[in-house]
C-alpha positions as CSV (number, residue, x, y, z in Angstrom):
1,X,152.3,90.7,64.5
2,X,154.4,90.2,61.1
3,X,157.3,89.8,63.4
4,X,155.7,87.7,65.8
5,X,154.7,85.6,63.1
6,X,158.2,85.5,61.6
7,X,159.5,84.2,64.8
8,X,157.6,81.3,65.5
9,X,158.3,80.3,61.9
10,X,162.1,80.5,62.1
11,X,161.9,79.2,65.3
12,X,159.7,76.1,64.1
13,X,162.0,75.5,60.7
14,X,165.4,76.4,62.4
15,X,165.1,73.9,65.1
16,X,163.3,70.8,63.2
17,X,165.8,71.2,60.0
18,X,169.1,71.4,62.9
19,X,171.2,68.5,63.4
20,X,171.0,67.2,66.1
21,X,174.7,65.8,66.8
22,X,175.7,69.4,65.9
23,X,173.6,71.3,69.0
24,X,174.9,68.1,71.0
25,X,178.7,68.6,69.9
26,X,178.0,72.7,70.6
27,X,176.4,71.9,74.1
28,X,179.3,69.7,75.2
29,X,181.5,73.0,74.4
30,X,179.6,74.7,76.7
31,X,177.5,76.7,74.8
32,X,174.6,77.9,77.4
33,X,172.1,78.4,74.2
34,X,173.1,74.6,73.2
35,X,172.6,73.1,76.6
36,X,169.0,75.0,76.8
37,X,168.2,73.3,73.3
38,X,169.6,70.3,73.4
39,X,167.3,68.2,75.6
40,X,164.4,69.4,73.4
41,X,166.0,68.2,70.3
42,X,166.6,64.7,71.9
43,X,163.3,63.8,73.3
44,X,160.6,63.3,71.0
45,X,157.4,64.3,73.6
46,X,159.3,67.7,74.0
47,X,160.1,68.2,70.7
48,X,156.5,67.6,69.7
49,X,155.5,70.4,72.3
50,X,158.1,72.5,70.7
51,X,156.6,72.8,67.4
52,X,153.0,72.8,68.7
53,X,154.6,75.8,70.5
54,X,155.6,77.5,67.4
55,X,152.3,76.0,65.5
56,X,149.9,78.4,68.2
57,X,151.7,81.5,68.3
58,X,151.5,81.2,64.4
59,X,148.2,81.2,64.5
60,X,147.2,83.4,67.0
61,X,149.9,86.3,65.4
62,X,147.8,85.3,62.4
63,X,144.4,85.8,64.2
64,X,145.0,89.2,65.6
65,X,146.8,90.3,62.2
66,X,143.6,89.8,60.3
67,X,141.6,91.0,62.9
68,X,143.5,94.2,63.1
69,X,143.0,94.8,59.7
70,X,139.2,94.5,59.2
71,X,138.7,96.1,62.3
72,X,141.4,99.1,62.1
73,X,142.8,99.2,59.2
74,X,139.6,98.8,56.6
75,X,138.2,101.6,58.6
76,X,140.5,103.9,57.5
77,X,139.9,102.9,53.8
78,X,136.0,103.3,53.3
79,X,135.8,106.9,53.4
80,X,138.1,107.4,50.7
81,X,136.5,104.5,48.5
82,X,133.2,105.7,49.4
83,X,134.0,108.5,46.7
84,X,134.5,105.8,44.0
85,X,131.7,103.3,44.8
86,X,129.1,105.8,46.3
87,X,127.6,103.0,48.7
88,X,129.1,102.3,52.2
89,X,128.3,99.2,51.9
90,X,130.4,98.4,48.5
91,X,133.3,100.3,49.8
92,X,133.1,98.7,53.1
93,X,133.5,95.2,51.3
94,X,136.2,96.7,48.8
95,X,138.6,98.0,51.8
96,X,138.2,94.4,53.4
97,X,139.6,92.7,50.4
98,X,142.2,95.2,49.8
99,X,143.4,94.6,53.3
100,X,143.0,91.4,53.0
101,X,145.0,91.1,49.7
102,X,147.6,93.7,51.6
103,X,147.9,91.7,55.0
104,X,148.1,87.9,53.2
105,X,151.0,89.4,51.3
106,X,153.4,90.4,54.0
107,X,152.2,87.7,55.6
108,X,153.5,85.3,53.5
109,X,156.6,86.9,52.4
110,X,157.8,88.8,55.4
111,X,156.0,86.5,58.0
112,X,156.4,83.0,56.3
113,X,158.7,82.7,53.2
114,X,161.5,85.0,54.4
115,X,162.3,83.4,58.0
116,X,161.9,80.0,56.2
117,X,164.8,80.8,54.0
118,X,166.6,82.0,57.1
119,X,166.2,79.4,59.1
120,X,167.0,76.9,56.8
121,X,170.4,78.3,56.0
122,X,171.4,78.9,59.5
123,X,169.4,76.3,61.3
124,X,171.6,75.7,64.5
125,X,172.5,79.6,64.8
126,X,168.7,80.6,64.3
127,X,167.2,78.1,67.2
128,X,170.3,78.6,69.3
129,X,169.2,82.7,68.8
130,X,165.3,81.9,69.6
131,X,165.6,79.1,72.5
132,X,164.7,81.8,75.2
133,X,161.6,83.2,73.6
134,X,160.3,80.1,72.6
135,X,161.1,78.5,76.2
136,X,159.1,81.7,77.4
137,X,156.3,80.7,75.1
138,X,156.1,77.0,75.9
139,X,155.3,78.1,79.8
140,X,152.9,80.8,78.4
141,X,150.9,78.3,76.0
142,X,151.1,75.5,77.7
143,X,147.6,74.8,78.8
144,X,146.7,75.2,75.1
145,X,149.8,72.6,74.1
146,X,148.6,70.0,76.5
147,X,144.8,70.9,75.2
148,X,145.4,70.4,71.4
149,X,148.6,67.7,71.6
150,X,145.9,65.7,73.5
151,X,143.3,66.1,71.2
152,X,145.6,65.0,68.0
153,X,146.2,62.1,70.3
154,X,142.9,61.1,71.0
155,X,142.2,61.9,66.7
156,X,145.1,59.5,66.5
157,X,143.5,56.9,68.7
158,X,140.5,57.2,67.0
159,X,141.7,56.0,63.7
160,X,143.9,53.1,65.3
161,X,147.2,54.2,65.9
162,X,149.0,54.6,69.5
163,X,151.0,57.8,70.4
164,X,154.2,56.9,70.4
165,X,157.8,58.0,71.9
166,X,159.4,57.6,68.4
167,X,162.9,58.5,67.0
168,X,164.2,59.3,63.7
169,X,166.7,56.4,62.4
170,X,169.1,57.0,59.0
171,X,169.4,53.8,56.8
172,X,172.7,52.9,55.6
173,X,171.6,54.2,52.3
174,X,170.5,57.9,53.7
175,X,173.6,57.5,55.6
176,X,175.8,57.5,52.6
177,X,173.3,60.1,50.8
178,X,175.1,62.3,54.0
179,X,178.1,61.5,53.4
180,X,178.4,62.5,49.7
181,X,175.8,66.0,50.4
182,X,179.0,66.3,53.0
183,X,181.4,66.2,50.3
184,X,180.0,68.2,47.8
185,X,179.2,70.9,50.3
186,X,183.2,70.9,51.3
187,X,182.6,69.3,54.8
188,X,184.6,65.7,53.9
189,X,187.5,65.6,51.4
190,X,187.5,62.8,48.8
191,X,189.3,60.6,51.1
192,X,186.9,61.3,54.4
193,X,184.6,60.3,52.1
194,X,185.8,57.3,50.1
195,X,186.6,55.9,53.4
196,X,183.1,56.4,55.0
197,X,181.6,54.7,52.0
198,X,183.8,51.7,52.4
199,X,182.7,51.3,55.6
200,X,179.4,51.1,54.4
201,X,179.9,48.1,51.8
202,X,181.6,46.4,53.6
203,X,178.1,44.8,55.0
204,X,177.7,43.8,51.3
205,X,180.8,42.1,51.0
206,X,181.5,38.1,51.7
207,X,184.9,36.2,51.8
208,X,185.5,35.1,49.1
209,X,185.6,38.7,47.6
210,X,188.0,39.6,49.7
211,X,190.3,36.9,50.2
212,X,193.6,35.8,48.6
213,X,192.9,33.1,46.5
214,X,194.5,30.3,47.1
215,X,196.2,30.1,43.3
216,X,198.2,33.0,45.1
217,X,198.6,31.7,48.4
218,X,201.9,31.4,49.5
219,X,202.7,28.4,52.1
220,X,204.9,26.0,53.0
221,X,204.7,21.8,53.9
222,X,205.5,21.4,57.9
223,X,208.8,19.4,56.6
224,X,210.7,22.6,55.6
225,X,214.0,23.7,57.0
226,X,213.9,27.2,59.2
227,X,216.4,28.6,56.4
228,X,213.9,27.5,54.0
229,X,211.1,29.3,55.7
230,X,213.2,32.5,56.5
231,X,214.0,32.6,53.0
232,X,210.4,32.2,51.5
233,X,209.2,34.9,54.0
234,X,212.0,37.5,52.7
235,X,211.6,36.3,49.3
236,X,207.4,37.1,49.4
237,X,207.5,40.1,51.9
238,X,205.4,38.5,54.5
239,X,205.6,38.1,58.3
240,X,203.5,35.1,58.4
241,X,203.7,31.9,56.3
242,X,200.5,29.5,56.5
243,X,202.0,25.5,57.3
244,X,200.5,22.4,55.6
245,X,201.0,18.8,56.0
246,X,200.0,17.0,52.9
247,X,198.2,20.1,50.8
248,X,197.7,23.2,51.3
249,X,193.9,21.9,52.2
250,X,195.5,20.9,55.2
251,X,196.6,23.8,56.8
252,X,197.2,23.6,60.5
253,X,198.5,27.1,61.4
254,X,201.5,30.0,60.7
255,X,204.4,30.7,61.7
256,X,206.0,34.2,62.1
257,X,209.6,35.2,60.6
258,X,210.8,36.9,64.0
259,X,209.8,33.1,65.6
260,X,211.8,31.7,62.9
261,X,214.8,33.7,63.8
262,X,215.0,33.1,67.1
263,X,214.3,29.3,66.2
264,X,217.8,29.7,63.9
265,X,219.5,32.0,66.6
266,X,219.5,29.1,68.8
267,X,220.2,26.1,66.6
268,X,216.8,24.8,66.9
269,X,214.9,23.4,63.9
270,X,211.3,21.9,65.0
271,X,209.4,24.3,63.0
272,X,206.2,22.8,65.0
273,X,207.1,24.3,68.1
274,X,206.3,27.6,67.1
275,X,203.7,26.8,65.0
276,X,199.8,29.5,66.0
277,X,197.0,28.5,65.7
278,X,194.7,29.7,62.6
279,X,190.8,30.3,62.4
280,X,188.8,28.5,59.4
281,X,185.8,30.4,57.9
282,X,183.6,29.8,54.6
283,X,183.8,31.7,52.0
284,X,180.4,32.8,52.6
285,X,180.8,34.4,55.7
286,X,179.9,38.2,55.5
287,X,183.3,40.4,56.2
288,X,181.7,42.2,58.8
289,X,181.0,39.1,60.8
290,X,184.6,38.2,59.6
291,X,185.9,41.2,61.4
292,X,184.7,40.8,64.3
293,X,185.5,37.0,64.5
294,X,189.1,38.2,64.2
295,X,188.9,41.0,66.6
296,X,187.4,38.7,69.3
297,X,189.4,35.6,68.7
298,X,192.7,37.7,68.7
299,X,193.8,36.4,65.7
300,X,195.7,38.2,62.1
301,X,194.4,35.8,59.5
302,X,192.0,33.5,58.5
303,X,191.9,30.7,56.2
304,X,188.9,30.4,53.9
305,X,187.6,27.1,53.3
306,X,184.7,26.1,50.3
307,X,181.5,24.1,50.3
308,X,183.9,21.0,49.9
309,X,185.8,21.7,53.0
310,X,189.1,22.3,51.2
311,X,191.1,25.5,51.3
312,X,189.8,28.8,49.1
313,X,192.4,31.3,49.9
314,X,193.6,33.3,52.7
315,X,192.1,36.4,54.4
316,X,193.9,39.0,56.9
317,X,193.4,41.8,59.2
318,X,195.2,43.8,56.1
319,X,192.9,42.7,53.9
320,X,189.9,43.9,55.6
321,X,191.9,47.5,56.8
322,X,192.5,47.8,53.1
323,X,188.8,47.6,52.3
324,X,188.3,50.9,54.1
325,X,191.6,52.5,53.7
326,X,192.4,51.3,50.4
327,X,195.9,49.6,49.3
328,X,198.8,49.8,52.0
329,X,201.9,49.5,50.5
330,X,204.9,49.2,52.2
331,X,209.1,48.4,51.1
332,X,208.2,44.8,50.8
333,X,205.1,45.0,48.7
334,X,205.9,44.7,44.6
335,X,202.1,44.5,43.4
336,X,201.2,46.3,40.7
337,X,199.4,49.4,40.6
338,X,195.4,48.6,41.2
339,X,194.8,51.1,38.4
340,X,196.8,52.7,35.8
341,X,196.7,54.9,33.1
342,X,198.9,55.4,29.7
343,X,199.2,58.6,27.7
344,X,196.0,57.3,25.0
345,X,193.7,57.5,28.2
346,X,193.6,53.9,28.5
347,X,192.8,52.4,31.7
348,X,194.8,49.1,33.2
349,X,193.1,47.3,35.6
350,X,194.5,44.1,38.1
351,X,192.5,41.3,37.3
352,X,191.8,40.4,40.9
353,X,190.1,43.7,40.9
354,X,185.9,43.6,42.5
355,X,183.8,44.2,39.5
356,X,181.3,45.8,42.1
357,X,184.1,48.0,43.1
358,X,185.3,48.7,39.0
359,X,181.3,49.4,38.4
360,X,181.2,51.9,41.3
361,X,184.3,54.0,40.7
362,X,184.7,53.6,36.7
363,X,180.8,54.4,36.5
364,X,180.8,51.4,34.9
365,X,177.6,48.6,34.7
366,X,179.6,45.4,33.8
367,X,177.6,42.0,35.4
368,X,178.7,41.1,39.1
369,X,178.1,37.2,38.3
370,X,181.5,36.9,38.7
371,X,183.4,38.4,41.6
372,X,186.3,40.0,39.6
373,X,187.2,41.3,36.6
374,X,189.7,37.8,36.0
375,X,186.5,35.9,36.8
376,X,184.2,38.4,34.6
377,X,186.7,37.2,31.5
378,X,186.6,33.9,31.9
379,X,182.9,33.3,32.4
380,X,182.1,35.4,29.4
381,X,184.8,33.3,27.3
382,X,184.0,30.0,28.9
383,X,187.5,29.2,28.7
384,X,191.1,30.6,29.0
385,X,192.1,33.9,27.5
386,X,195.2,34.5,26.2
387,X,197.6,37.9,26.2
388,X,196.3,40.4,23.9
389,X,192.4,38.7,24.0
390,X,189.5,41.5,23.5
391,X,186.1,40.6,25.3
392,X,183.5,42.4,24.7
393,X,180.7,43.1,27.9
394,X,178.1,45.5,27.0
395,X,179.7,48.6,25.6
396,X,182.8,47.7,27.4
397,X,185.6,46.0,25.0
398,X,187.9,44.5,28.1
399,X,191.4,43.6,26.8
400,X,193.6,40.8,28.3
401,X,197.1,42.4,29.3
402,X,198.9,39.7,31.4
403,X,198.3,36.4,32.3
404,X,199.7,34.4,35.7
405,X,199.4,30.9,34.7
406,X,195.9,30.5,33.9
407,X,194.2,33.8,35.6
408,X,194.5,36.8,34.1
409,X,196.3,39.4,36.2
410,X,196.0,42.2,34.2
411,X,193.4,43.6,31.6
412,X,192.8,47.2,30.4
413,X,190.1,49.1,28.9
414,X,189.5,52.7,26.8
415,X,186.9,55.3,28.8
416,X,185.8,57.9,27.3
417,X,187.9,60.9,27.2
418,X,186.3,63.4,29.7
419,X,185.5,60.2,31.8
420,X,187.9,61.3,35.6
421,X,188.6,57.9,37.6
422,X,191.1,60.2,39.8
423,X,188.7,61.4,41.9
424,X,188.1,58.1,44.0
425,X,191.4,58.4,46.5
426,X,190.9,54.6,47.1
427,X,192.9,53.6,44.2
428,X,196.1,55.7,43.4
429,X,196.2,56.4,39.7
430,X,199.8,55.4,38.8
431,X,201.1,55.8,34.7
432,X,201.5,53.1,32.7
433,X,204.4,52.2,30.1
């Protein structure tokens, strides 16, 4: 009955703690066990008759263990403690609680504890190993399943809530909490994982926090010459180069370098004619929604416009990829490294740089008033920085490394020693002079 008791157990544990994509991946293999299992798994109704399954034969192993043991069992023990007590009726009630002591014992190590721990270290294997028996049992108990499942539903009814076919859901948030148990249990390498996770914020992202602003935006006035163009494209390392009439808040569309060279192959020189089209978003508009808008439309890029209707940067396919992927850097690209490290430890940062994304992989908790760590400087300053400036945010002393203009385009800062920042692939670790 210990056994029998055992079994229901694992069978109960093992099938609610297995993953359900897992028994679905293993069916679709062909796995005969799998295929048995998985339609329980994935209807709630059945599941729920499952457990009540396991739930009755627990209890009735449990009811003929105990009445096995006063009836049997305790016999055996009141003529020897007969000797002790001399009275029947003393040693009568002394062999019932020794049994009783005896049987709750193995029952709860050998009949509940011990398949528990099984089950939940080999939960697919175990209910994979224990679908037959417990299909045997769900014909054998079913008039009691339908009898008690009913009654819970009518309790259920009773205090005003309706039965329902429900399904279990993960939130984004228990979705990452996967994602990082994944890791740390060797399923998803640093990478799998940093990429999972930047799929996940991107629904927290607008933009403007992903665009190029438009201090960096390189474009051209419709007037220029195709050598002009050509030149500005190979000089930049872009394909595509945005066209404005008066200001680059007027930008009509793009044109692309191999249109411009066939445009200078053939002697021709109305830049218009190959001129595409563009899509206008605000800056405001989540990235997801941005991503999709560029998917459908058919489009690369984006141009960002602001509250005023003038022209806040530039956003790209790239751009977004790189949210997930991290940098792509190709032979064209001369950016500097997103994050790099001299021989004192000390950490150098771009200043176009997310402070949300700087908080999360430097374990830092610098404010995210500001969008990036150029913005984070000048809002705490209130005014320009200059080379070699030292703002101070929290316990955080940022310094100002390089200015473009008047944005800051590098800053650095000192982490603690035994602080790692190498672990987040996202961001390649270069060295810095």
């Amino acid at each position: 009955m210990i056994f029998v008791n055992g079994l229901y157990v694992a069978a109960e544990f093992a099938t609610v703690s297995s993953r359900r994509t897992r028994i679905s991946q293993m069916a679709g293999s062909g796995n005969k066990m799998a295929e048995m299992l998985r339609p329980i798994m994935e209807n709630t109704a059945a599941l729920d008759a499952y457990v009540a399954a396991c739930q009755i034969g627990i209890t009735i192993s449990s009811l003929v263990l105990g009445a096995y043991g006063q009836n049997v069992i305790a016999g055996y023990l009141v003529a020897p403690l007969s000797h002790f007590t001399n009275s029947a009726a003393a040693a009568q009630s002394l062999s019932f609680i020794i049994v009783l002591v005896f049987i709750t014992m193995l029952q709860v190590i050998l009949g509940e504890l011990f398949p528990k721990s099984v089950a939940i270290q080999y939960p697919e294997n175990l209910a994979l190993a224990l679908v037959i028996p417990m299909r045997i049992s769900l014909i054998l108990f079913r008039p009691l399943i339908w009898l008690f499942n009913g009654s819970g539903s009518i309790v259920l009814r009773l205090l005003g809530r309706q039965p329902s076919e429900g399904a279990q859901f993960h939130s984004p948030e228990e979705i990452e909490l996967l994602v990082t148990e994944s890791h740390e249990s060797g399923l998803l390498d640093a990478e799998e994982r940093q990429m999972l996770r930047n799929a996940f914020r991107l629904r927290d992202l607008h933009a403007r926090q992903v665009m190029v602003h438009r201090t960096r935006l390189v474009a051209a006035p419709i007037e220029s010459q195709i050598e002009e163009l050509i030149n500005l494209a190979i000089a930049e390392g872009y394909s595509r180069i945005p066209i404005y009439h008066e200001s680059v808040d007027e930008i009509t569309g793009f044109v692309h370098i191999k249109d411009l060279f066939r445009l200078y192959l053939n002697g021709e020189s109305d830049v218009s004619s190959v001129l595409r089209d563009v899509i206008y978003v605000p800056e405001t508009m989540p990235v997801a929604d941005l991503w999709q808008k560029l998917n459908v439309d058919r489009k690369y890029l984006a141009i960002v416009f602001d509250e005023y209707g003038g022209t806040a940067g530039l956003i790209t396919f790239e751009d977004l990829i790189e949210e997930i992927f991290g940098e792509l850097q190709d032979e064209f690209d001369d950016e500097m490294a997103l994050i790099a490290r001299d021989q004192n430890g000390r950490v150098y940062l771009r200043g176009d740089l997310l402070v949300s994304d700087v908080n999360e992989y430097l374990e830092l908790n610098l404010p995210t008033e500001a969008d990036t760590l150029s913005g984070l400087v000048f809002s705490v300053l209130g005014r320009p920085p200059t080379e070699g400036e030292v703002v101070v945010v929290g316990e955080t002393q940022i310094r100002v490394e390089a200015m473009a203009d008047l944005g800051v385009s590098e800053v650095s800062l000192q982490l603690p020693p035994l602080r790692e920042v190498t672990s987040f692939s996202e961001w390649e670790v270069a060295d810095h002079d």
